[in-house]
N, C-alpha and C positions, 0 to 999 in steps of 0.2 A: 442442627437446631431447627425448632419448627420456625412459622412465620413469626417474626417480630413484632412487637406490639407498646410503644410507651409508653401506653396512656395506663401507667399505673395504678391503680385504685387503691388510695390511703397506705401509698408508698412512707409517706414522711412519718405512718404510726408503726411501720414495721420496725423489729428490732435491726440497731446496724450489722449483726451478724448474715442477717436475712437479706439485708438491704447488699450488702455487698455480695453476698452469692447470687444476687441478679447480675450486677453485673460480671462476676465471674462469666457466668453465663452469655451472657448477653457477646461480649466482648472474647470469648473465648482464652481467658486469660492461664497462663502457667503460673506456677506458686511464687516464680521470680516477680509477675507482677503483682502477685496476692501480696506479697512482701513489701513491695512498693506503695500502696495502699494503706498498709498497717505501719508504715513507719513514714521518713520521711521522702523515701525513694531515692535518697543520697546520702551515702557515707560520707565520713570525717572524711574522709582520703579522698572521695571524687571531687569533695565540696573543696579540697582544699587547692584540686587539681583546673576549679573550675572558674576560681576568683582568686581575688587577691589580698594577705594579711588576714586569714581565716581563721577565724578562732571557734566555732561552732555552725552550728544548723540551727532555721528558723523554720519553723511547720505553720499549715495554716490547713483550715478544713479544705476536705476535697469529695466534693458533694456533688449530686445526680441533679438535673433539672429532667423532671418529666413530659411528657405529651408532646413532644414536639414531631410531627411530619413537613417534611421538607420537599418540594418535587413528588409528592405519593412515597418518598419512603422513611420511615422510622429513626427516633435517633432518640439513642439519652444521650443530655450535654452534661461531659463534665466541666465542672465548675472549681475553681481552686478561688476561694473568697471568704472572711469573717462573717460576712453580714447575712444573717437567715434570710428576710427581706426578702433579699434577690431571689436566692436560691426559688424558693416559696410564690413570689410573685411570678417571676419567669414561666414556673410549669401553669399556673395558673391560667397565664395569658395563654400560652400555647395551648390548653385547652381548649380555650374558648374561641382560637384561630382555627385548632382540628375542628371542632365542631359545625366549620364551615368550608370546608376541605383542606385547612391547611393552608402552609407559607409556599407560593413559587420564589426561588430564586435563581439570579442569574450573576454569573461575571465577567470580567474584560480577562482576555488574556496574561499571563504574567511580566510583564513590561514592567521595570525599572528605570528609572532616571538616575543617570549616573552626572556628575557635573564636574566638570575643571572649569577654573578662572583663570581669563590669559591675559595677561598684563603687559607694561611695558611695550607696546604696539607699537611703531611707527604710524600704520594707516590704520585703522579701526574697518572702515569698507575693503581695503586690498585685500586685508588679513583673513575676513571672511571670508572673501569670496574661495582664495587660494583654498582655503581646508576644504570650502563648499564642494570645491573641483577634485578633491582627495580623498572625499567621501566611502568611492569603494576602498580603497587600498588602506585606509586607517581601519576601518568595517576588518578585512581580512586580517589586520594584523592583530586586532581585538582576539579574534576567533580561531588563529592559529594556536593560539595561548589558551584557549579555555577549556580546553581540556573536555572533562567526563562531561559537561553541562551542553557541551556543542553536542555529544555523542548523544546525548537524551533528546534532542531535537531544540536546545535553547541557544543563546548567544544574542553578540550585537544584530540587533535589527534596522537601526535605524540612527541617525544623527544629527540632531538640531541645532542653531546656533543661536543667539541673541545675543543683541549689541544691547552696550548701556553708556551711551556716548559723552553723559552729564553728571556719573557719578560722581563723589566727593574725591576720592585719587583719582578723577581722567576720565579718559574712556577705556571701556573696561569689555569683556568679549568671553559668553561664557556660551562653553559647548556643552550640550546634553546628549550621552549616551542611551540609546535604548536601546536595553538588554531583555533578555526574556529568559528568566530565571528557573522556569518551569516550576518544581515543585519545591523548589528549596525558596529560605526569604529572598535572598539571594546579594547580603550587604556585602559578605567576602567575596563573591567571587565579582561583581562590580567593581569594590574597591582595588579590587588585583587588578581588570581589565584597565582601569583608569591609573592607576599607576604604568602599567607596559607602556599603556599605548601614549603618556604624557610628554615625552621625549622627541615624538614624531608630531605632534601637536605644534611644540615649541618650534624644532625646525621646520614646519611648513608656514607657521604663522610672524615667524620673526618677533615671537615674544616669551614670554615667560611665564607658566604655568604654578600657581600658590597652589592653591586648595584643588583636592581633588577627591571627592568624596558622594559619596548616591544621597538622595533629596528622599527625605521621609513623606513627602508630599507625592506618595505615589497617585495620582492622579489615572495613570495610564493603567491602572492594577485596583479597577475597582469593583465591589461586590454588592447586591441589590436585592432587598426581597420585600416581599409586597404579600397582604392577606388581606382577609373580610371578617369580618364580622358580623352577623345579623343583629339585628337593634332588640328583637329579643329575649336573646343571651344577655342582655345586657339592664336588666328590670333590676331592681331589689326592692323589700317589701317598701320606700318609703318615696322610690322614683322609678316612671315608666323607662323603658328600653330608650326610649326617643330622645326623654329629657339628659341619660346619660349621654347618648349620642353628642347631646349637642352639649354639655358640659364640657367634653372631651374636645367638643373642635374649638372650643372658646380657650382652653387652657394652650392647644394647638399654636393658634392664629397666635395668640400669647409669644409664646419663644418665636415665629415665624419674625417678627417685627421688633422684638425687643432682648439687645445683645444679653443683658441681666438675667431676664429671665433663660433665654437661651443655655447660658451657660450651664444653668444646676437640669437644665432640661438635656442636654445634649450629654453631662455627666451622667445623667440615669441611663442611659443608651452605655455610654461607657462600661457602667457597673456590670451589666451583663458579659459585653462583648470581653472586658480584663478578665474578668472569669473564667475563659475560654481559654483565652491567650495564655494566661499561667497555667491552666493546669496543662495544657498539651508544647511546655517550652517555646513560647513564641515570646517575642520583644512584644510585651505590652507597650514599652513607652515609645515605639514608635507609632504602633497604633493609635495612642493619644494626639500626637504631636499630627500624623498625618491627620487625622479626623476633623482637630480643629482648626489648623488650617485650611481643609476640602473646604469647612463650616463659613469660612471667611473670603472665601475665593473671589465672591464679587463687592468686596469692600466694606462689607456689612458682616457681623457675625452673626448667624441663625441658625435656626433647624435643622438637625441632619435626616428629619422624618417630616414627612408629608400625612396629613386626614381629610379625608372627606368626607362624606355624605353622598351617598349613591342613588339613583333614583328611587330605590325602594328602602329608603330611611333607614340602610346599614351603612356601619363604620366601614370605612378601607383607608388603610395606611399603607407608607411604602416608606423605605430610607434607601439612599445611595451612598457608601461615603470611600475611601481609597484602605484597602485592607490587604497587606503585606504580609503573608502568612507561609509557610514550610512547613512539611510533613517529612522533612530529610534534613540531615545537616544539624550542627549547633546543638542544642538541650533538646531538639525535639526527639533524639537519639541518644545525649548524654546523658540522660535522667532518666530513670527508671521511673517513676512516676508519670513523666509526659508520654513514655511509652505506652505503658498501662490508658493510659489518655486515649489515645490516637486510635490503638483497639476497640477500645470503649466505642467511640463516634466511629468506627468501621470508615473512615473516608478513604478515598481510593487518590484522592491529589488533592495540592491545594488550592485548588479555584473552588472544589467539592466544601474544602475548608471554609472558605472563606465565603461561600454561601451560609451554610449551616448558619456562623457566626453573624454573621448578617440576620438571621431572622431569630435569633435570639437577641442581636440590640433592637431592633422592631418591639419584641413581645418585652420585653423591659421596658421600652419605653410608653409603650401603651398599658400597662401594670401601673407606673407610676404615675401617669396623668390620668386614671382610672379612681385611684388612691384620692389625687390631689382633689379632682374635682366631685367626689362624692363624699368619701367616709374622712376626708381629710387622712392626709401623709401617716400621722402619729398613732392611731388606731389599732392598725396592722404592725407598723416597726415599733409600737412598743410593748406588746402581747409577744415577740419576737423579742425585744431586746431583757425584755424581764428575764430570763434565761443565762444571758450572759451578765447580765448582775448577781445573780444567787450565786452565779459561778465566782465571779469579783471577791464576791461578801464570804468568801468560804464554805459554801455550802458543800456538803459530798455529793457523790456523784448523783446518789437515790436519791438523796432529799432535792435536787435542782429543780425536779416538778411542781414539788409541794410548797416549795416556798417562792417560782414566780408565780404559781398561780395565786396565794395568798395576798403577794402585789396586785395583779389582776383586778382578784375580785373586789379590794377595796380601794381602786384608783390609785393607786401609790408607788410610783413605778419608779422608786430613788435606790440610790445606792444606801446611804446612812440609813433609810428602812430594811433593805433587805440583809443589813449586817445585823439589826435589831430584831429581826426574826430569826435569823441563824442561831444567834448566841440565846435566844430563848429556845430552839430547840434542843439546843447542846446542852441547856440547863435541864430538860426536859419537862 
């Protein structure tokens, strides 16, 4: 295939049969993922083989975000999400990030936090120390056990301990496993090291191990990307580049200082990055769960993105936040669908991943403080939502154009209107 190129031009008016032969294309895909695509990418039977008390299949769009370059190279992101919005804003931003060469990103190595609770202690200092001194020999017996993951070059790396001496039951003595998962998330094979090796825990510490489980607070597994924008790209006919700039750092500082606001700000970062996560089989909810935690780390909840203002009056932003991802293992192999995924974004491992994803919660999240502090939120998602009301109100498939736009053009973006245009066209 020649050299690759996202930056689509008026992708989202192509028809979806066109739209999906790119990424055939693109992705190099066989008919088993064209299949996947066109349906839900999961049978009755895998679905029923994949959860529990199944009684059907739940589909939701799975949609291309455009323009993105990552490191100098290319990528359409799939996206598995209701909300046009996103999809829409996303390629947007990344637009206007290539327009200034694009997103660098970088990551931490794949390190897990695996955790046991050791209880019932006699000494709380002794009990440390003894494991402290057992360090390699629990290490080796983690990694005699792990099998294929050690063979890939991953396993225990490391072992930390923290005492908590004034807890509500006692004192209390919890170990952290660091594992190195490589390209898989890596909950099971943690969870299995932390079960082996629990046993030798107890007898070196002379207590008793409850909980033994990996911390979604992957801290030590984190993913960062950073772009510019020049001031501009950033005009419209009613405000200069400048004035958005600085709109944009005002909304900024905003979630930087205040948990409220934070929260619906760091949920637009979300919107993106879930997007990601479902469509190519990943645990979105740990991604949640770590994110806002990383968000809270120092006692305060805020920002997982950073803006400023550069000497020469362009925007640059950056987010860091802890991103747990797999390109092996779990759904990102059981589903035909997330497979079809993973092709699509060509990544070669998951730190590759878990960059990408990272400068897609960036470009979402500067799409939506873009939104908030110029044309207002509603604008944009409700010329977008109109759509999925015709759809609501009954409309058929052809007519879904002609009757949000009918919304549109005369302000009236309800659902009991657009059921009132339907039933007038069906009247004819």
């Amino acid at each position: 295939m020649s050299e690759k190129n996202s930056a689509l031009r008026q992708f989202y008016q192509k028809p979806l049969a066109e739209r999906r032969a790119v990424a055939v294309g693109w992705g190099e895909l066989d008919a088993d993922d064209v299949s996947a695509l066109q349906d839900s990418g999961l049978s009755e039977e895998q679905a029923d083989l994949m959860s529990e008390n199944v009684i059907g299949r739940y589909s939701l769009p799975f949609a291309l975000a455009t323009n993105f370059l990552v490191n100098d190279r290319d990528y359409l992101i799939p996206m598995v999400i209701e909300e046009p919005s996103v999809v829409a804003a996303c390629s947007y931003a990344a637009k206007l990030f290539r327009m200034s060469g694009g997103f660098r990103a970088s990551s931490d190595e794949p390190i897990m936090i695996g955790q046991m609770q050791v209880l019932d202690l006699a000494n709380l200092g002794e009990a440390t120390e003894r494991i402290r001194a057992s360090k390699a020999e629990i290490l080796a017996e983690i990694n005699d056990g792990a099998g294929s993951i050690v063979k890939r070059g991953g396993g225990a790396r490391d072992l930390e301990l923290r005492e908590f001496s004034d807890s509500r039951l006692g004192e209390m003595l919890v170990a952290h496993v660091l594992f190195d998962s490589r390209d898989a998330m890596g909950a099971n094979a943690i969870n299995s090291a932390l079960e082996r090796v629990a046993p030798k825990i107890e007898l070196i510490s002379g207590g008793r191990v409850n909980l033994r489980i990996l911390s979604n607070l992957s801290d030590r597994r984190k993913a960062r990307a950073a772009g510019l924008i020049e001031a501009e790209w950033l005009a419209s006919d009613s405000e200069s580049g400048a004035e958005v700039v600085d709109a944009i750092l005002e909304a900024a500082v905003f979630a930087e200082i205040d948990p409220y606001r934070a929260a619906t700000h760091n949920k637009g970062i979300m919107n993106g990055i879930d997007a990601v996560m479902l469509a190519t089989g990943n645990d979105w909810r740990a991604a949640e769960a770590g994110a806002h935690a990383y968000a809270a780390r120092d006692g305060h909840y805020t920002s997982l993105t950073k803006w400023w203002k550069d000497e020469g009056g362009n925007l640059r932003g950056e987010i860091e936040l802890p991103l747990a991802v797999g390109i092996v293992g779990g759904a990102t192999r059981a589903h035909r669908g997330a497979r079809a995924a993973l092709k699509i974004l060509g990544v070669k491992s998951a730190r590759e991943l878990a960059e990408v994803t990272a400068a897609v919660g960036l470009a979402q999240n500067f799409a939506a403080m873009r939104a908030l502090a110029t044309d207002g939120i509603q604008r944009g998602h409700m010329r977008l939502h109109a759509r999925q009301l015709a759809m609501a109100a009954g409309a058929e498939a052809d007519d879904v154009p002609a009757v949000a736009e009918r919304m549109i053009d005369e302000g009236n973006i309800r659902l009991d209107y657009a059921k009132e245009i339907v039933e007038g066209r069906k009247r004819g």
